[in-house]
N, CA, C and O atoms as a CHARMM CRD file, in Angstrom:
* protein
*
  244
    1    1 UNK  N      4.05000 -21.96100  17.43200 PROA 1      0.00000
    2    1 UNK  CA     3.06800 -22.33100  16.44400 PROA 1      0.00000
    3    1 UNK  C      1.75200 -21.57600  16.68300 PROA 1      0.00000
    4    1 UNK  O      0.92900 -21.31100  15.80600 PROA 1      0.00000
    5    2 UNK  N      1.66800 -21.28900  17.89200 PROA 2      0.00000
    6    2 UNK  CA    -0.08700 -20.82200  18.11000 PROA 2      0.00000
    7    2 UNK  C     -0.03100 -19.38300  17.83100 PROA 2      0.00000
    8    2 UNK  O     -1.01600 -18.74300  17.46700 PROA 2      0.00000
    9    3 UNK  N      1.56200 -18.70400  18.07300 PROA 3      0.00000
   10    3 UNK  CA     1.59400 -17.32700  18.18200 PROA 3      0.00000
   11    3 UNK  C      1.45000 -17.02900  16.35400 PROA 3      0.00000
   12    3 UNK  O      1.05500 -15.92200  15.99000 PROA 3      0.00000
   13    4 UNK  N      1.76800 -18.00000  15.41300 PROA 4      0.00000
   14    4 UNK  CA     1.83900 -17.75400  13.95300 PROA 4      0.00000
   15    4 UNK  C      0.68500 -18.03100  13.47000 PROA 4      0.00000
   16    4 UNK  O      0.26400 -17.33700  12.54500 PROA 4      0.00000
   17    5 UNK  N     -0.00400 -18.98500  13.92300 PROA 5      0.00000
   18    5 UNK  CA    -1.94900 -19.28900  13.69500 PROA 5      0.00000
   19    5 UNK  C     -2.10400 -17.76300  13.74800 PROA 5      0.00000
   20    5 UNK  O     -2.10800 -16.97700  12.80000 PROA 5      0.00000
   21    6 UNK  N     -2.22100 -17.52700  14.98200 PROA 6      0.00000
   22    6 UNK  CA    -2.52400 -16.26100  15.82600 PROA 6      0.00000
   23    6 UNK  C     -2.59600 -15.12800  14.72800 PROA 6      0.00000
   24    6 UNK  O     -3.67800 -14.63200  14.41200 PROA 6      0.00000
   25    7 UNK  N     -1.29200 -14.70300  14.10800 PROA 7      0.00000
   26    7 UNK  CA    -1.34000 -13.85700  13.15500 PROA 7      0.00000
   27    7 UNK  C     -1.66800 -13.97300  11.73100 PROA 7      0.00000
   28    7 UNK  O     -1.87300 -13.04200  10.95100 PROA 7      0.00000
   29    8 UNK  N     -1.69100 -15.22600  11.48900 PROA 8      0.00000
   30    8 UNK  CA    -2.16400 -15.79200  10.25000 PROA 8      0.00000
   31    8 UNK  C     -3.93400 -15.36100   9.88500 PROA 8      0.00000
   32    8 UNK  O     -4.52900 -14.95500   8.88700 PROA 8      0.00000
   33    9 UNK  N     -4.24800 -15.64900  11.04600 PROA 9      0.00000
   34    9 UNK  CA    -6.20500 -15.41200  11.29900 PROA 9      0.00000
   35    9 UNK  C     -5.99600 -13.75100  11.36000 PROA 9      0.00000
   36    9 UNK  O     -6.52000 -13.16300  10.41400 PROA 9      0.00000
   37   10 UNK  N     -5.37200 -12.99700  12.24300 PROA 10     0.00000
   38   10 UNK  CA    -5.62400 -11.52300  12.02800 PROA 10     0.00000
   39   10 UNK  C     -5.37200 -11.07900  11.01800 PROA 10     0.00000
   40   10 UNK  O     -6.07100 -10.13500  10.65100 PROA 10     0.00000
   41   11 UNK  N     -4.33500 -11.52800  10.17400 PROA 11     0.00000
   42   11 UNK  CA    -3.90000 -11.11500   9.28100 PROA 11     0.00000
   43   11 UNK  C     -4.97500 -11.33800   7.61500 PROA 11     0.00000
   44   11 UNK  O     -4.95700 -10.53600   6.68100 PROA 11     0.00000
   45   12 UNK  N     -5.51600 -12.17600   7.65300 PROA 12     0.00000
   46   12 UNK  CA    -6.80500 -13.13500   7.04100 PROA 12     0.00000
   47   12 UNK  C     -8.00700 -12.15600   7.28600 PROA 12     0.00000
   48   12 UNK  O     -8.57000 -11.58500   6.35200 PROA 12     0.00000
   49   13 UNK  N     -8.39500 -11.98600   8.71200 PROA 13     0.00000
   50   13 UNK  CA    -9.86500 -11.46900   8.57600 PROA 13     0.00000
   51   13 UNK  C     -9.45400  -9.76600   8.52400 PROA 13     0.00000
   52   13 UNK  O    -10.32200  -8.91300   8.34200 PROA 13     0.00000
   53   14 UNK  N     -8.53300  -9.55500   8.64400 PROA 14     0.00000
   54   14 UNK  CA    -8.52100  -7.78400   8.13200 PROA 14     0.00000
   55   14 UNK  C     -8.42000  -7.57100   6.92100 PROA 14     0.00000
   56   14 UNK  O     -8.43200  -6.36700   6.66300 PROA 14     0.00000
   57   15 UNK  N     -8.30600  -8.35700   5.89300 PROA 15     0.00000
   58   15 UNK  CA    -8.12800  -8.80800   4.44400 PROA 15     0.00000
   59   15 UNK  C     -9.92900  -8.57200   4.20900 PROA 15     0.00000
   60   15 UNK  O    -10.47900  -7.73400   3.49400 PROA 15     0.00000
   61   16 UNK  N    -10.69800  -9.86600   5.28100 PROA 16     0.00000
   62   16 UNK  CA   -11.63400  -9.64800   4.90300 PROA 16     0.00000
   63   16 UNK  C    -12.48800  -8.70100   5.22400 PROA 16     0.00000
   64   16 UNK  O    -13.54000  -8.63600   4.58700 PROA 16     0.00000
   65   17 UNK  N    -12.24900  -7.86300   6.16800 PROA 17     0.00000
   66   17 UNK  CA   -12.42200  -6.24800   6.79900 PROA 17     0.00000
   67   17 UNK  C    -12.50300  -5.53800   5.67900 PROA 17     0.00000
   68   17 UNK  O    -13.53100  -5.37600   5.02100 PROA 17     0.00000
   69   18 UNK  N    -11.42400  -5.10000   5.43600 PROA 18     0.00000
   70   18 UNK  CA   -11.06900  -4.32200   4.30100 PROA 18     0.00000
   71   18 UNK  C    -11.86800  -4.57300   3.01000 PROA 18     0.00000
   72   18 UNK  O    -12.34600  -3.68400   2.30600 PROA 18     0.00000
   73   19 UNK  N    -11.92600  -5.49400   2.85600 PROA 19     0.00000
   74   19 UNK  CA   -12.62400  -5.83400   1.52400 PROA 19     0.00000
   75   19 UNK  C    -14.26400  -5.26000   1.36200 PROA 19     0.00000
   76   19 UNK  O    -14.72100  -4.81000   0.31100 PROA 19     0.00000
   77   20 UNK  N    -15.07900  -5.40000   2.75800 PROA 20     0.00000
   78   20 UNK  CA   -16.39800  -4.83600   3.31400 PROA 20     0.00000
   79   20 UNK  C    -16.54400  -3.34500   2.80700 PROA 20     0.00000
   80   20 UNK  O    -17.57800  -2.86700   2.34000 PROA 20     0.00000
   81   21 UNK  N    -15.29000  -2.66300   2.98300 PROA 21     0.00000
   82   21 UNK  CA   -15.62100  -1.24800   3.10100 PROA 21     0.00000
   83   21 UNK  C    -15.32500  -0.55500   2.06500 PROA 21     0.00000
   84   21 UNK  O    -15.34000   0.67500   2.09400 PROA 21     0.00000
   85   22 UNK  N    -14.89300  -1.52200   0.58400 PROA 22     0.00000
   86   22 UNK  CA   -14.61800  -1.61400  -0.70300 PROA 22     0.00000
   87   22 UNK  C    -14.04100   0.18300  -1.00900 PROA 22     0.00000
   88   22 UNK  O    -14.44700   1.15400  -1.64800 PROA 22     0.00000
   89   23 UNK  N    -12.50600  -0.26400   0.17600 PROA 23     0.00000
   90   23 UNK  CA   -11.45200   1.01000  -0.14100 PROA 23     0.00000
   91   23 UNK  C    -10.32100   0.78100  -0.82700 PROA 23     0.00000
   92   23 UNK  O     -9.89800  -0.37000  -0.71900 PROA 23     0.00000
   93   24 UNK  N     -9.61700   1.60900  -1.58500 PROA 24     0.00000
   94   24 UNK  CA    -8.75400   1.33000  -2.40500 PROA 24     0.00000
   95   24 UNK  C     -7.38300   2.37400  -1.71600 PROA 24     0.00000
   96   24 UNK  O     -7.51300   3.46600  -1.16400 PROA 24     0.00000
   97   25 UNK  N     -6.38700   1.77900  -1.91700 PROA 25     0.00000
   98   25 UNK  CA    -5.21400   1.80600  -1.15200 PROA 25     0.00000
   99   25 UNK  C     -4.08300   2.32600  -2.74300 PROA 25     0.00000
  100   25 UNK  O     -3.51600   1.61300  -3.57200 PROA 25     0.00000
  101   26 UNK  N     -4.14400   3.72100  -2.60800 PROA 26     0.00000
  102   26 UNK  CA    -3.14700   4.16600  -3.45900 PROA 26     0.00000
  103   26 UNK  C     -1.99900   5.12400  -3.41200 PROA 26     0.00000
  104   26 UNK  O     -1.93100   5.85800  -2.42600 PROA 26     0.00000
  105   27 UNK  N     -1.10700   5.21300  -4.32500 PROA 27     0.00000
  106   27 UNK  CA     0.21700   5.43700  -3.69100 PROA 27     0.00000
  107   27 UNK  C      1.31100   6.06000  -4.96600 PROA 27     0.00000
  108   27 UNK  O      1.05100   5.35000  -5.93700 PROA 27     0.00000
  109   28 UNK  N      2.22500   6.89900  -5.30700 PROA 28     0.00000
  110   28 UNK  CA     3.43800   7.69600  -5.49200 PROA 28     0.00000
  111   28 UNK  C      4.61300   7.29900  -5.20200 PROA 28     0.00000
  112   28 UNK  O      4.65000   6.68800  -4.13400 PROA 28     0.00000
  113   29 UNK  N      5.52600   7.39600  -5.69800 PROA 29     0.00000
  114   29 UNK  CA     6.61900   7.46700  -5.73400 PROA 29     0.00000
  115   29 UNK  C      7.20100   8.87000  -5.77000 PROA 29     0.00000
  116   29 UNK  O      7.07600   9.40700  -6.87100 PROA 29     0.00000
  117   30 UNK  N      7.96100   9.78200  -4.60100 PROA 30     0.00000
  118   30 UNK  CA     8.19000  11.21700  -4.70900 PROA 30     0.00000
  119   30 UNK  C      9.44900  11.01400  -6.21400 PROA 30     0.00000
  120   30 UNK  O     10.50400  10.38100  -6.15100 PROA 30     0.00000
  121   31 UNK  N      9.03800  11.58000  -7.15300 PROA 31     0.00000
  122   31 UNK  CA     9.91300  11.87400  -7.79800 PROA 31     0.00000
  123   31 UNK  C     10.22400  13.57000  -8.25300 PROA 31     0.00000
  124   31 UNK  O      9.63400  14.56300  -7.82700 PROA 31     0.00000
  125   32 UNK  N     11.38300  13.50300  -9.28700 PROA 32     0.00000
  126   32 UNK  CA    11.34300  15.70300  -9.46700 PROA 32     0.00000
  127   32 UNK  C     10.54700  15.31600 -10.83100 PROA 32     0.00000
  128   32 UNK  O     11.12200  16.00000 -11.67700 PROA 32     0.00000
  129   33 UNK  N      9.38100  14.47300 -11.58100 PROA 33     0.00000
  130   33 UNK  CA     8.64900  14.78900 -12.57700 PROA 33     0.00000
  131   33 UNK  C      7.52100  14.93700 -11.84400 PROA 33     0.00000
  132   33 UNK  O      7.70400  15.04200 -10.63200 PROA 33     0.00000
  133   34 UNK  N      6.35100  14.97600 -12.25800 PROA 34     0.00000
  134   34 UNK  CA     5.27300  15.55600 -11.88900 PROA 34     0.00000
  135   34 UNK  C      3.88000  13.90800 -12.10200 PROA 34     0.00000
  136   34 UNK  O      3.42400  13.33800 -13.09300 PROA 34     0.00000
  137   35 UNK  N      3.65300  13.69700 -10.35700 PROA 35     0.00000
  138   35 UNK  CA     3.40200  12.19100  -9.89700 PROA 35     0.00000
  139   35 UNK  C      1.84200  12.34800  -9.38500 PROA 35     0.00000
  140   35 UNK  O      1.27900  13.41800  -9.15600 PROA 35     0.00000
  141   36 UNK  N      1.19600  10.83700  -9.24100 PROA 36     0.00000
  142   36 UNK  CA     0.18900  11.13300  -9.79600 PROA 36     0.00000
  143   36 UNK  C      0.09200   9.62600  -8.83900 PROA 36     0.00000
  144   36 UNK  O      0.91900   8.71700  -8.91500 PROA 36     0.00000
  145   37 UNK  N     -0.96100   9.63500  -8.06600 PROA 37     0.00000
  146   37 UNK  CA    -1.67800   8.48300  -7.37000 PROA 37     0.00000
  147   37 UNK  C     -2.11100   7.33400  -8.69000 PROA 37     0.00000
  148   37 UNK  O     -2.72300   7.51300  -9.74300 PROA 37     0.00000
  149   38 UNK  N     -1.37000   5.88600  -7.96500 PROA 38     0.00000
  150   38 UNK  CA    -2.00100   4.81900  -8.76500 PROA 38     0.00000
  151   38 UNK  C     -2.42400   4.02000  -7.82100 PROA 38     0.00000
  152   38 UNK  O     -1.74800   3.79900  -6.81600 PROA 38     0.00000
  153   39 UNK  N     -3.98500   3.31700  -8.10600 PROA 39     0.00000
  154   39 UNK  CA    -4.34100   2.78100  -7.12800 PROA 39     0.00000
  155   39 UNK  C     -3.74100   0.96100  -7.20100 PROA 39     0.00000
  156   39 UNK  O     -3.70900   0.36900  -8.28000 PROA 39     0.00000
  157   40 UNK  N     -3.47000   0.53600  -6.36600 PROA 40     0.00000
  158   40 UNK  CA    -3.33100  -1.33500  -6.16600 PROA 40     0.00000
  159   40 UNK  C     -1.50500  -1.83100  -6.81300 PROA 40     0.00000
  160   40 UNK  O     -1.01600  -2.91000  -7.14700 PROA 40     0.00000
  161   41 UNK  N     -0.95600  -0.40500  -6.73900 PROA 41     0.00000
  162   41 UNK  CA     0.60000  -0.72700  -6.89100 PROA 41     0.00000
  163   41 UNK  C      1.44700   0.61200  -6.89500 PROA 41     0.00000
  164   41 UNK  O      0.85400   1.68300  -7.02000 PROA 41     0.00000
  165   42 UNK  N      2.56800   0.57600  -6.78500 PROA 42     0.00000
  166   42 UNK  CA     3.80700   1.74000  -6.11100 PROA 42     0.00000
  167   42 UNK  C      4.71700   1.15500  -7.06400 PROA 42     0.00000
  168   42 UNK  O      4.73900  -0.07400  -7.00800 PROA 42     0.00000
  169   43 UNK  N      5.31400   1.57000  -7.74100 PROA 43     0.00000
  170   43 UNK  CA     6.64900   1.86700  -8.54500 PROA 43     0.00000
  171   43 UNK  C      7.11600   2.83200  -9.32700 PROA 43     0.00000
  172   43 UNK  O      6.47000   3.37600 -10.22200 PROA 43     0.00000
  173   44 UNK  N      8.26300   3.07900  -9.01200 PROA 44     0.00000
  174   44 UNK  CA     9.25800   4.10700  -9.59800 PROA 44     0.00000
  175   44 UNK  C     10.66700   3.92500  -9.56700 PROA 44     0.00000
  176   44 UNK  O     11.19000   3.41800  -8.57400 PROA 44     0.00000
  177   45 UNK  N     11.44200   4.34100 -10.70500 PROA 45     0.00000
  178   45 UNK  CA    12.84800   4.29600 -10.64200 PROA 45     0.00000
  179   45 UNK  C     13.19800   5.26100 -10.59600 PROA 45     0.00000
  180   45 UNK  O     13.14900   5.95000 -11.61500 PROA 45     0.00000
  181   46 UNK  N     13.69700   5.75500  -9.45100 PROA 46     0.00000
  182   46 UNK  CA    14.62400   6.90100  -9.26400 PROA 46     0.00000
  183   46 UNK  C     16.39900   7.22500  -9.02300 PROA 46     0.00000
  184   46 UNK  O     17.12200   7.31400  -8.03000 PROA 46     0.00000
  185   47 UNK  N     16.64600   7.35600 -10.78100 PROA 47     0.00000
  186   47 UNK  CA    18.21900   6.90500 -11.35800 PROA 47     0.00000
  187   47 UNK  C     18.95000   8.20500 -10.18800 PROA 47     0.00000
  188   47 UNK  O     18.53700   9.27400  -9.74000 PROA 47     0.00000
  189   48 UNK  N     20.01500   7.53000 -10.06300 PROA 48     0.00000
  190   48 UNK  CA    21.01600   8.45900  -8.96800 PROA 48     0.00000
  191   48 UNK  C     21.04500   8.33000  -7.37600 PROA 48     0.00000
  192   48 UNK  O     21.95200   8.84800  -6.72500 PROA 48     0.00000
  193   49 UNK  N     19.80200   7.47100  -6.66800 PROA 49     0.00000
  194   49 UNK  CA    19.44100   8.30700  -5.58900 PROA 49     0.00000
  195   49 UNK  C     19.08700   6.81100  -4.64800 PROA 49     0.00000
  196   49 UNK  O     18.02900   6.19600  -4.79100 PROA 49     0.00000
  197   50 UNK  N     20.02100   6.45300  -3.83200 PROA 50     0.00000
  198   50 UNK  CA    19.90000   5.73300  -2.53600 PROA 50     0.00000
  199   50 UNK  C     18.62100   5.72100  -1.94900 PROA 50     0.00000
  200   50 UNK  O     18.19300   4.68700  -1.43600 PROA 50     0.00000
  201   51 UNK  N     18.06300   6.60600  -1.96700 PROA 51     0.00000
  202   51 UNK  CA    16.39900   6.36300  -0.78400 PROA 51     0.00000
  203   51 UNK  C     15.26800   7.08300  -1.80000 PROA 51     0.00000
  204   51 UNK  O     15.53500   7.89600  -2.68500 PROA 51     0.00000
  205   52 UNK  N     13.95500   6.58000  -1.44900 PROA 52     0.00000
  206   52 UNK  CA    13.16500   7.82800  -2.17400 PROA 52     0.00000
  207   52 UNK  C     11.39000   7.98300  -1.33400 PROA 52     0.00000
  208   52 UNK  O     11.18400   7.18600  -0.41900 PROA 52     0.00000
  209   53 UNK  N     10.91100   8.40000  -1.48400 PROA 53     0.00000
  210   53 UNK  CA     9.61300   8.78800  -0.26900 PROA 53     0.00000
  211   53 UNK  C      8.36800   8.45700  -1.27000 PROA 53     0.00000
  212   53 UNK  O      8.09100   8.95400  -2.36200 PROA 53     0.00000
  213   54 UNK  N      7.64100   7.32600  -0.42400 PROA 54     0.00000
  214   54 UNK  CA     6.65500   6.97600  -1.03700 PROA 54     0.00000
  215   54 UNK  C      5.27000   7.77900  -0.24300 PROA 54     0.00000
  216   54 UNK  O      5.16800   8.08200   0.94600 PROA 54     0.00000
  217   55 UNK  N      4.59900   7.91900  -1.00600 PROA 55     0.00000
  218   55 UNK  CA     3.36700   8.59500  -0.63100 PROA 55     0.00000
  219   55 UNK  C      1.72900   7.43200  -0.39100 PROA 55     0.00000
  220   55 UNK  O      1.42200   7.08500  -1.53200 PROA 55     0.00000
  221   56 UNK  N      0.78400   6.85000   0.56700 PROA 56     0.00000
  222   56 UNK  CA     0.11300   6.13700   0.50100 PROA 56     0.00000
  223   56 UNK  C     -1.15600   7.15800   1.18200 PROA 56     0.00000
  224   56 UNK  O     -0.95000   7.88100   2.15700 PROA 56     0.00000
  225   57 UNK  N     -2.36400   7.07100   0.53500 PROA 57     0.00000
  226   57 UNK  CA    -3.66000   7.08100   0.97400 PROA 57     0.00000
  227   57 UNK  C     -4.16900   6.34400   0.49700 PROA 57     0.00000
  228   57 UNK  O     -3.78200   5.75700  -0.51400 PROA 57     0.00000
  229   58 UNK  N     -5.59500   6.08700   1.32400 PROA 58     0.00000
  230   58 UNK  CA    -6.57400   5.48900   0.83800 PROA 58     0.00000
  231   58 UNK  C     -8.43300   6.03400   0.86400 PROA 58     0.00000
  232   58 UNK  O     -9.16900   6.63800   1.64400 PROA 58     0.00000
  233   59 UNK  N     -8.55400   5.32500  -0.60700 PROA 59     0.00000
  234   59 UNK  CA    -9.47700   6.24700  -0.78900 PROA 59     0.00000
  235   59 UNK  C    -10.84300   5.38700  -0.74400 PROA 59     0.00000
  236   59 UNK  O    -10.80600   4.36900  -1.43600 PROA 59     0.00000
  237   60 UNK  N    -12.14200   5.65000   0.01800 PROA 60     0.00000
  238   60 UNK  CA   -13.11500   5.25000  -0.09700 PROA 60     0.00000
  239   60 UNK  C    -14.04800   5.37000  -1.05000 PROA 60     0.00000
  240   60 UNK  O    -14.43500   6.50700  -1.31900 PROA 60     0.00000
  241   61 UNK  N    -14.70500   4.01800  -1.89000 PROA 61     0.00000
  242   61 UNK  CA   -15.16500   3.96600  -3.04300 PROA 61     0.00000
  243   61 UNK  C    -16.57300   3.99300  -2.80100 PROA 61     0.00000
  244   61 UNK  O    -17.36300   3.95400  -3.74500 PROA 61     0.00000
């Protein structure tokens, strides 16, 4: 129980970390069309293909 508090609070104040330094966290889907950073979500369907490579930066606002 203390070890799940434990991560519950780190997990909580890096939320509120992050939020301080008002950065935005954006991201791709590798596809063969021509892809393009969206910030605050990742999706793509890529028909045919078992695995596919996501791309993440983040960008300071």
């Amino acid at each position: 129980m203390k070890k799940l508090l434990t991560a519950g609070l780190l997990t909580a104040s890096s939320l509120v970390a992050s939020q301080a330094y008002a950065a935005t966290m954006e991201c791709y889907v590798d596809t063969p069309a021509w892809d393009n950073y969206t910030p605050n979500s990742c999706f793509a369907m890529v028909w045919g293909a078992n695995k596919a490579t996501a791309v993440f930066r983040v960008q300071e606002n």
